[in-house]
C-alpha positions in Angstrom: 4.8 16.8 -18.2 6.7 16.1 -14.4 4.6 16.7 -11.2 6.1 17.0 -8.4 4.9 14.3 -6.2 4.5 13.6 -2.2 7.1 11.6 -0.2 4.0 8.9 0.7 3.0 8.6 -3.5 6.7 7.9 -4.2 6.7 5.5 -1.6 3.2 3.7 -2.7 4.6 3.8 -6.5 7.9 2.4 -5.9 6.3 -0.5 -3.3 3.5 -1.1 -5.9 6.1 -1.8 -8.4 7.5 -4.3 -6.4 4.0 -5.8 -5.8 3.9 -6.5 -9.3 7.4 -7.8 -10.0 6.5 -9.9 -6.5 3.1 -11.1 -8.4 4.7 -12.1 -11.1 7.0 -14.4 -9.4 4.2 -15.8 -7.1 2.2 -16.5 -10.2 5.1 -18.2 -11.7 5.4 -20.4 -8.5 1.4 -21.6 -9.0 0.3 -19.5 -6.3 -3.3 -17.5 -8.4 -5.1 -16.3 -5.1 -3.3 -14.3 -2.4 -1.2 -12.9 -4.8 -4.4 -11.3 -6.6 -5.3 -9.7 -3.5 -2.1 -8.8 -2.7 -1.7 -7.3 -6.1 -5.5 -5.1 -5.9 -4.5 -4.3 -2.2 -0.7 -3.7 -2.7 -1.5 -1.3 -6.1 -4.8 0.1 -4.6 -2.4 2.3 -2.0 -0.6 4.7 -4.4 -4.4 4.9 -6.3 -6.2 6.5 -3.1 -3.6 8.9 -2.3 -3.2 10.2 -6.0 -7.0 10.3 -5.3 -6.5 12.1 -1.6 -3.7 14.8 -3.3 -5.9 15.8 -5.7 -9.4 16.2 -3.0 -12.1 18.9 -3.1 -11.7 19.0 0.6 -9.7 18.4 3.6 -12.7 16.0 4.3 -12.0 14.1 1.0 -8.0 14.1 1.9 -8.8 12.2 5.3 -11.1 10.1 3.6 -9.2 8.8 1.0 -5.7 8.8 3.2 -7.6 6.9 5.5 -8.9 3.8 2.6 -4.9 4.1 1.7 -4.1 3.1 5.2 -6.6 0.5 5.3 -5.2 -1.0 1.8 -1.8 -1.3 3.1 -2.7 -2.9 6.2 -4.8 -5.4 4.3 -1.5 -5.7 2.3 0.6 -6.1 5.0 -2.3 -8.9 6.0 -1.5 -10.9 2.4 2.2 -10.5 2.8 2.2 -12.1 6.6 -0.4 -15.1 5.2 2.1 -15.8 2.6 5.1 -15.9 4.8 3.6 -18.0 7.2 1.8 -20.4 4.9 4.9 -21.4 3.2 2.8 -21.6 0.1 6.1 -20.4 -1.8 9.6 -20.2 -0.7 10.4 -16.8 -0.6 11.1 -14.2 2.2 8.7 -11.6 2.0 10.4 -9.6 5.3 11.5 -6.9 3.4 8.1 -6.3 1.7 6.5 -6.3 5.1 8.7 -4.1 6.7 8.0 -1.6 3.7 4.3 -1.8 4.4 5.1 -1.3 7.4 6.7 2.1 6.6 3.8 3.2 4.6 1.2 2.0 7.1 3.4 4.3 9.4 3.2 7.2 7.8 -0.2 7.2 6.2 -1.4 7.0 9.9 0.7 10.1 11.0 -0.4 11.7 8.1 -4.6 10.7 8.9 -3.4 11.7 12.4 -2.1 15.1 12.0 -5.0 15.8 9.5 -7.8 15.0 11.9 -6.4 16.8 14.5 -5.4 20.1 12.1 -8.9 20.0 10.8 -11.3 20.7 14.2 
């Protein structure tokens, strides 16, 4: 069975995926603790707004948007420790800007929600 699915979901699913190929490869370079919270963080996005699409209200739909923004902005916080620490050699710029992207969005779409609802 295909659903159709939300610009924002196929944005969390494709970045999640590369959270896990980028997990894989920071496990591989002996780094076992940022990259677990990056991986619950950076996966934990697309779960909350699979959870907000499918809300019993417009209450729920904020609510859960809103823990989706606040997962990718704790992503965003992994991604820029790990850049900065140098812990690995890698350039995680283009994974940040994609956070970035979401974060983006998933406020506009908290945003326009609040103010729609009152």
């Amino acid at each position: 069975m295909v659903t159709k699915r939300s610009i924002v979901q196929d944005m969390a699913i494709k970045f999640a995926l590369e959270i896990i190929s980028l997990y894989k490869f920071l496990v591989k370079e002996k780094e076992f603790v940022i990259s677990k919270q990056l991986l619950k963080s950076g996966t934990s996005i697309g779960a909350n707004i699979s959870e907000a699409l499918a809300g019993q209200s417009r209450k729920d739909f904020i609510a859960k948007m809103s823990i989706s923004s606040k997962e990718a902005r704790e992503t965003k916080y992994w991604l820029f420790l790990l850049q900065e620490s140098q812990l690995v050699k890698y350039d995680f710029t283009k994974e940040i800007a994609a956070c970035d992207e979401i974060v983006r969005l998933l406020t506009a779409i908290v945003k326009t929600s609040q103010s729609t609802q009152n």
